[in-house]
Steps between C-alpha positions, in 0.01 A plus 500: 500500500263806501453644129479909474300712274662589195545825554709445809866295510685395823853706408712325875408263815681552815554221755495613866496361853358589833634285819132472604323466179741322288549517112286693295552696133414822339396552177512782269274610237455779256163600272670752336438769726492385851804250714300274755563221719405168612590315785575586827594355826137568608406346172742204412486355120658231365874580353343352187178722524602681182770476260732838380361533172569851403745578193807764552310801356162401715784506812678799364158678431403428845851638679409855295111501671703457838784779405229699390315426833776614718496835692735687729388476836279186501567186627464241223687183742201298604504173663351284290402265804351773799187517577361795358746590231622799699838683432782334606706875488813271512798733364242804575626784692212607775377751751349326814201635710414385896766274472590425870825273340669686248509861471228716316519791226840385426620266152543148567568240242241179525756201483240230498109448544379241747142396413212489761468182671283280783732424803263260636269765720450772251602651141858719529458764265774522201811704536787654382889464614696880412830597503607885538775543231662752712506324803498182414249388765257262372180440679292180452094436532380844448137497387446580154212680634755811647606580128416849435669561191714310195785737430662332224289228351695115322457443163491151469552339169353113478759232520297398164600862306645504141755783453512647163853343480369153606219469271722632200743181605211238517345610133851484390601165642144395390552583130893368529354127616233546264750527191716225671166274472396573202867414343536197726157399345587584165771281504318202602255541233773493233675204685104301453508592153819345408376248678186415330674500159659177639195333648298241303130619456336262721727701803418902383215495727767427805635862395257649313319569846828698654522685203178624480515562896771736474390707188221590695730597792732697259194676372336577881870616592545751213161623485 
């Protein structure tokens, strides 16, 4: 397992699969300023490569950089795994160009990105397939090359993102189990107690040892 710098955490890891290239993973990192990646289908790691070792607020932090990130009109859905790390412009509405396929100057929706490809002979450039919402024609393969124009960019929020709502929950739920252990803890020291009072000496070390164990967890837990 790769160790990172301490100013940067992994905050998710994604597992993905190409027909061709097989399994591979993502990983996500944050250095409080910047989200990057790792791993690619171009660039394989190991699933255990790194570990997720960011806390909630390092992961909540993060989702604000990327909210903060986001502007109207820009296409934020990137394959992790193409080539160059082009736009996608899935879910982007777009004007087209010398299309000979699909018609030009007019909206179309792109419904999915098809990345570029060797067929054996020669590289097939990537493409784009587009639907025209008031039609409903679709057209499939159009070079990505022919868009002219993004319309109406995507804002696409990580499937890693912490909501307000969701990171409220998690501190809450962390502090509920939190009180749960330290009671379930507390009680378990007073049960050793009581039982020490009925152990000869020669035996105190036997519990001595738990006792002094779980003080010290009491006192890291309510610190």
């Amino acid at each position: 397992m790769t160790s990172l710098s301490t100013k940067t955490v992994c905050i998710a890891t994604e597992d993905r699969y190409d027909h061709s290239m097989g399994a591979y993973t993502v990983f996500y990192f944050f250095d409080g300023e910047t989200v990057t990646t790792k791993g690619s289908i171009y660039n394989p790691l190991s699933f255990n490569e790194y570990e997720v070792n960011a806390t909630p607020e390092e992961i909540y932090s993060a989702s604000l950089k990327v909210l903060n990130q986001l502007e109207d009109g820009y296409c934020y859905n990137k394959y992790a795994d193409n080539r160059n790390g082009a736009n996608t412009f899935i879910g982007c509405v777009v004007s087209l160009k010398r299309s000979r396929k699909a018609p030009n100057g007019k909206p179309l929706k792109v419904l999915e990105y098809n990345d570029r490809f060797y067929n054996g002979s020669y590289w097939i450039d990537s493409s784009i397939d587009l639907i025209d919402s008031e039609t409903g024609l679709t057209y499939t393969n159009i070079s990505v090359n022919c868009i002219t124009e993004v319309i109406t960019g995507v804002k696409e929020i990580p499937f890693w993102f912490l909501s307000k709502n969701e990171y409220d929950n998690i501190i809450k739920k962390t502090k509920e189990d939190k009180k749960a252990l330290i009671k379930d803890k507390e009680e378990v020291l007073k049960v050793l107690i009581d039982i020490r009072k009925l152990m000869s000496e020669k035996d105190l070390l036997l519990v001595d040892d738990r006792i002094v164990l779980i003080r010290n967890e009491l006192i890291s837990l309510k610190s």
